[in-house]
N, C-alpha and C positions, 0 to 999 in steps of 0.2 A: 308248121313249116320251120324247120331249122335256118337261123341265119348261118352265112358263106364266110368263108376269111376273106375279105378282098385281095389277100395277096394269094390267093390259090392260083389265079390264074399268071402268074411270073413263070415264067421258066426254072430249072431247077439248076444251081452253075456247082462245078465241082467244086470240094473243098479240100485244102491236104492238111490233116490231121496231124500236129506237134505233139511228141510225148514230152509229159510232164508239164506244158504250158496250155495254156488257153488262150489263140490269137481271133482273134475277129477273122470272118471268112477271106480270103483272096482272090481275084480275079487271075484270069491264066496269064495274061500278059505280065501281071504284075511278079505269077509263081516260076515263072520259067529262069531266075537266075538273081543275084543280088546286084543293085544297080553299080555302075561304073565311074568313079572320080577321077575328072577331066586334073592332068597335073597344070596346076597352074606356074606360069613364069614371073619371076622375082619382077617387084615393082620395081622401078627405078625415078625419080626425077628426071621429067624432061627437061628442063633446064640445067639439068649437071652433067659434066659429062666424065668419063671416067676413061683413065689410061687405058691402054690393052694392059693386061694379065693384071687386071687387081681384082678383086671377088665384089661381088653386088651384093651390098647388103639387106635383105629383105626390110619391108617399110617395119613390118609392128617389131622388128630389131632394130630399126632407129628409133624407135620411140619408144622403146624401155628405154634405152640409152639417152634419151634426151629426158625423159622423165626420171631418172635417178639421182639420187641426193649428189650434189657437185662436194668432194672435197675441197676440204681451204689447210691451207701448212702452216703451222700457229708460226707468226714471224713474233721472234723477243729481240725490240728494239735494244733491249735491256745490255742483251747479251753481247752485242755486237759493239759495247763503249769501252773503254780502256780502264781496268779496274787497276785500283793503286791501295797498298798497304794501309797510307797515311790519310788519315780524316779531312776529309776537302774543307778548306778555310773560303771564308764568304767571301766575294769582291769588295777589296777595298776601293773607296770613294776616290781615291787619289787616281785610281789609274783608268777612270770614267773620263772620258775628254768630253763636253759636249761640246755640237753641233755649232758652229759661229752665228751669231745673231744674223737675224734677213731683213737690217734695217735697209739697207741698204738696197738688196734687191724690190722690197715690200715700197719701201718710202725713198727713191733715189734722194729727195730732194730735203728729207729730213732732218740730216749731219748739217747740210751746208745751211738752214736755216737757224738750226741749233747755236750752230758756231757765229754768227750773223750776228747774232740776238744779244745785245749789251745789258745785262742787270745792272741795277743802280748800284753804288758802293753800300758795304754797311754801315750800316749808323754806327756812330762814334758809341762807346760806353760811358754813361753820364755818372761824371765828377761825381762823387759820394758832398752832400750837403754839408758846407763851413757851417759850424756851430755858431751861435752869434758873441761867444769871449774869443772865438781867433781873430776874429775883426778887432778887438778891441781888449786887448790884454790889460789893461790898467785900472779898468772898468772890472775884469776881474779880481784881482788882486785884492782893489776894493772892497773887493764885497767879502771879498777871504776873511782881510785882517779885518773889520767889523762885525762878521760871527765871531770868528776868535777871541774881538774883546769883548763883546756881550756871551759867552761863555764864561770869560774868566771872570769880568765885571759883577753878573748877575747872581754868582753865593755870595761874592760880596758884601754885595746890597742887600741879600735875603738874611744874612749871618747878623746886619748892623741895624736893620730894621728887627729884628729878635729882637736885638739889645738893647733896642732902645725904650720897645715895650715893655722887655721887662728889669727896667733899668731900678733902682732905688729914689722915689723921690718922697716926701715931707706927705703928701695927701696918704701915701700907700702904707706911709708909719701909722697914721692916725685909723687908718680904717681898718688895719691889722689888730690894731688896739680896738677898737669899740665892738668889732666884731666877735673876738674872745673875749671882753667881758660881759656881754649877751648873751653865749653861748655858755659862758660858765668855766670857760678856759683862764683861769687865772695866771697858770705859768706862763703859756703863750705870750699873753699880755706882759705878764712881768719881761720878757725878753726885748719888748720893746722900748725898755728904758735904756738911758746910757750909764756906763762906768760912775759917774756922778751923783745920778739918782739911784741908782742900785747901792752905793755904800752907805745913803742916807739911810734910805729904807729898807730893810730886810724884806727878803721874800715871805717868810712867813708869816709874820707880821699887815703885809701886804693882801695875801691872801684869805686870813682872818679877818680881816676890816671887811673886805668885799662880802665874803659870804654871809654874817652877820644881817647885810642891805644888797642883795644882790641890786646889780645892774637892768633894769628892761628896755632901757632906750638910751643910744649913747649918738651925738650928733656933734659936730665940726664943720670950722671954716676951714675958708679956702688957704690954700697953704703955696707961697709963692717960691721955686724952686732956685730962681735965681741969687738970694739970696739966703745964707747963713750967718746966725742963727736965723729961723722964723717964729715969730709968736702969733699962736694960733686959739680963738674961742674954744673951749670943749663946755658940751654938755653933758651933765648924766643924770637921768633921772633912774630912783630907786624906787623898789618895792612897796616901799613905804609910801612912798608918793613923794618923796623928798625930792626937790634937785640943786645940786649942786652947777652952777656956775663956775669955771676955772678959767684959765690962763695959761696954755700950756707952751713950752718953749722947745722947739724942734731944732737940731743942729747932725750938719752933717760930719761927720769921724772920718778917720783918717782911711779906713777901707773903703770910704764912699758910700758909706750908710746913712742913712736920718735915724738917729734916737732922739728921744723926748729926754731931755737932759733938767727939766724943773718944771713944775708942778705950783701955780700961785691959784688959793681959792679967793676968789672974789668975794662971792655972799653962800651964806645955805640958805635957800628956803622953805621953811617948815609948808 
């Protein structure tokens, strides 16, 4: 038993035939003519109302026009200043006025206290300190001329204390003497005699005696300065072991020297 198309029992509806296309079947109602578009009337805003004789602008033409980019007109502030040849010079300071102070609206009451108000006087500037010789100038003076003579005073005294050290006296002959003939200075020694004893005895003579018995110990009294002549002990011991005992006579000359002006032996003893 063959199955049935379920749609066999449908009605059979005409169909019209397009050349060159292929449409889906149509119903008669649908084939009898192409459908009809109602004209439609320009929308308008109620709320607006519009002159007589101006034209209605349909809606989606306002609103392209309301959705279109808005032009802007480049304004150049630039353009419109006053251009001048000469290089614009800065504002000077002097022709700035400022604003007058707002003490006065700020603090009415500020000036007239200001003005009110007595500072104390300034202090005096203090005298520069008196030295203590302006008080007493005489007291300086003093003290001036007593450096003064203890300057000039003072070589003086250093110049006459030299002198006096190393003045000429009767002990300094004698030790001038004993000390060069210990040491073997015979001349030396010969100088310590005076004009009197020198023409007695010769120098060479003098000095041949010595060397023969040198001298090793030569000793002396005390020799008093106050007076001239002085006679003074000498002693000399020799080589030999001799010593002589003398007598010596010291006198000062006429340049203020001591020479030993005579020579007395007392004893030899072997």
């Amino acid at each position: 038993m063959q199955d049935q198309d379920p749609r066999s029992h449908l009605p059979d509806k005409p169909t019209v035939p397009l050349s060159g296309h292929a449409h889906p079947p149509v119903h008669e109602d649908e084939a009898q003519g192409p459908p009809t578009v109602e004209k439609q009337e320009p929308i308008a805003s109620s709320s607006s109302t519009y002159p007589p004789g101006t034209d209605v602008v349909p809606a989606d033409t306002m609103a392209d026009k309301i959705y279109e980019a808005p032009t802007y007109e480049a304004l150049h502030a630039y353009d419109e200043l006053p251009r001048s040849s000469e290089p614009a010079t800065p504002p000077s300071s002097q022709e700035y006025s400022y604003p007058p102070p707002l003490i006065d609206e700020l603090h009415p009451s500020f000036e007239h206290e200001y003005a009110s108000y007595h500072y104390p006087p300034p202090l005096a500037e203090p005298s520069p300190p008196q030295s203590f010789w302006a008080h007493k100038p005489a007291r300086f003076w003093l003290v001036v001329g007593t450096l003064v003579l203890l300057l000039v005073a003072l070589p003086i005294v250093l110049l006459q204390g030299i002198s006096y050290l190393n003045r000429p006296t009767p002990m300094k002959t004698l030790d001038t003497f004993c000390d060069s003939l210990v040491h073997e200075q015979y001349p030396q020694a010969y100088e310590q005699f005076g004009p009197g004893l020198q023409s007695r005895l010769p120098r060479t003579r003098f000095i041949v005696l010595l060397a023969q018995d040198r001298v090793v110990k030569c000793t002396h009294g005390v020799a008093d300065e106050s007076n001239s002549p002085v006679r003074v002990n000498l002693k000399l011991v020799h080589d030999s072991q001799g010593i002589n005992s003398d007598v010596v006579t010291v006198k000062r000359e006429a340049d203020n020297e001591w020479k030993i002006e005579e020579v007395q032996r007392a004893y030899n003893r072997q």
